[in-house]
N, C-alpha and C positions, 0 to 999 in steps of 0.2 A: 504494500500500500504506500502511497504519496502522501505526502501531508506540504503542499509549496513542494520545492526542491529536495526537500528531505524524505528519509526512507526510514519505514517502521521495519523491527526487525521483527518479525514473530516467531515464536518456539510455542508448537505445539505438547500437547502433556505427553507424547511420547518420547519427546525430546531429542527425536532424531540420532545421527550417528554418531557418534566420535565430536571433533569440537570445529567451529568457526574460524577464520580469520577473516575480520575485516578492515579494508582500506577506505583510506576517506570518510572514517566517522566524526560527525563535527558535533563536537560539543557547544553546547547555547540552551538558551531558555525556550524553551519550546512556545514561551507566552510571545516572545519579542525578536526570537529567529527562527525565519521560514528554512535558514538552512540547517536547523539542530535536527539531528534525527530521533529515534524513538528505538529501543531494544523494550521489546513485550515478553514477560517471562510469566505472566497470571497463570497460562494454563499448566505450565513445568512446575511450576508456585503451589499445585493445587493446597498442601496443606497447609502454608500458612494463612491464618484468618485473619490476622491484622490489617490496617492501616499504618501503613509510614509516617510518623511525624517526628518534625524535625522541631528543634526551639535555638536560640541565640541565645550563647552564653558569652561573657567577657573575654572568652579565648577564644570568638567561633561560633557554628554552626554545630550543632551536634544531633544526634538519634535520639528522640526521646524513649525514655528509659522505659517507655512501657510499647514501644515497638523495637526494645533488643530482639527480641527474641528471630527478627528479622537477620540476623548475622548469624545464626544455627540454618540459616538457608541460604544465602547467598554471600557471596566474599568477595568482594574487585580492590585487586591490589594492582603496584604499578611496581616497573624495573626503573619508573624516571625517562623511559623511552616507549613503552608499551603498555598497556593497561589487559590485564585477565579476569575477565568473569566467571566465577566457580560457583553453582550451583550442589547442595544437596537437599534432594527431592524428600527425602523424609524429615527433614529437619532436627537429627541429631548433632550437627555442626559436628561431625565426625568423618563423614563421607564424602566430602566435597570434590565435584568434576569438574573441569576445565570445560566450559560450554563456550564461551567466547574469549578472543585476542584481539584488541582493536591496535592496529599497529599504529604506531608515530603520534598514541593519545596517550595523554598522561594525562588520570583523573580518577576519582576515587566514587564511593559511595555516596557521599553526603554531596557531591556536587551534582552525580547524575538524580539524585531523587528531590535535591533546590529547583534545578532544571525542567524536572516532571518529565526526562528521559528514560525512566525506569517504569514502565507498568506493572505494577506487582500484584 
């Protein structure tokens, strides 16, 4: 799907094979650029129930502590040069799979879920 210039990714609950690489994923607010894309993980997500909220502390942007339970299911870390999205489907935060590699993006959790690039 299209959204403007940008590209939704979708993962369905099977979750497909093995893992992603994508090139040209551009990070932005999905409110205020046509060219932010969109990674849809809801249906691979199925268990968790939550909503994502986020709050502003004096150091930052942070996870509200009562959508932690959001990192027992998904993990995006960076090298500083690539960013990895690691889902586990049962939400043990024991399991985690490499489902996406977004190359030459350095970005983390709390900036794709400010952004509303994460559908969860």
């Amino acid at each position: 799907m299209k959204y403007g210039s940008a590209t939704n990714f979708r993962y369905s609950a099977t979750g497909g094979n093995g893992s992603d690489v994508v090139n040209g994923f551009h990070v932005g607010s999905i409110a205020t650029d046509i060219e932010a894309d969109i990674i849809d993980l809801h249906e691979i997500l199925d268990g968790y129930k939550g909503t994502p909220s986020l709050y502003t502390d004096s150091d930052g942007v942070k996870l509200d502590i009562s959508s932690s339970d959001l990192l027992n299911f998904i993990d995006v870390s960076s090298d500083g040069t690539n960013t990895t999205i690691s889902v586990d489907r049962d939400g043990t935060g024991q399991n985690f799979t490499t489902l996406i590699t977004l190359n030459n993006v350095d970005t983390d959790l709390i900036t794709l879920l400010m952004n509303n690039q994460l559908v969860i």
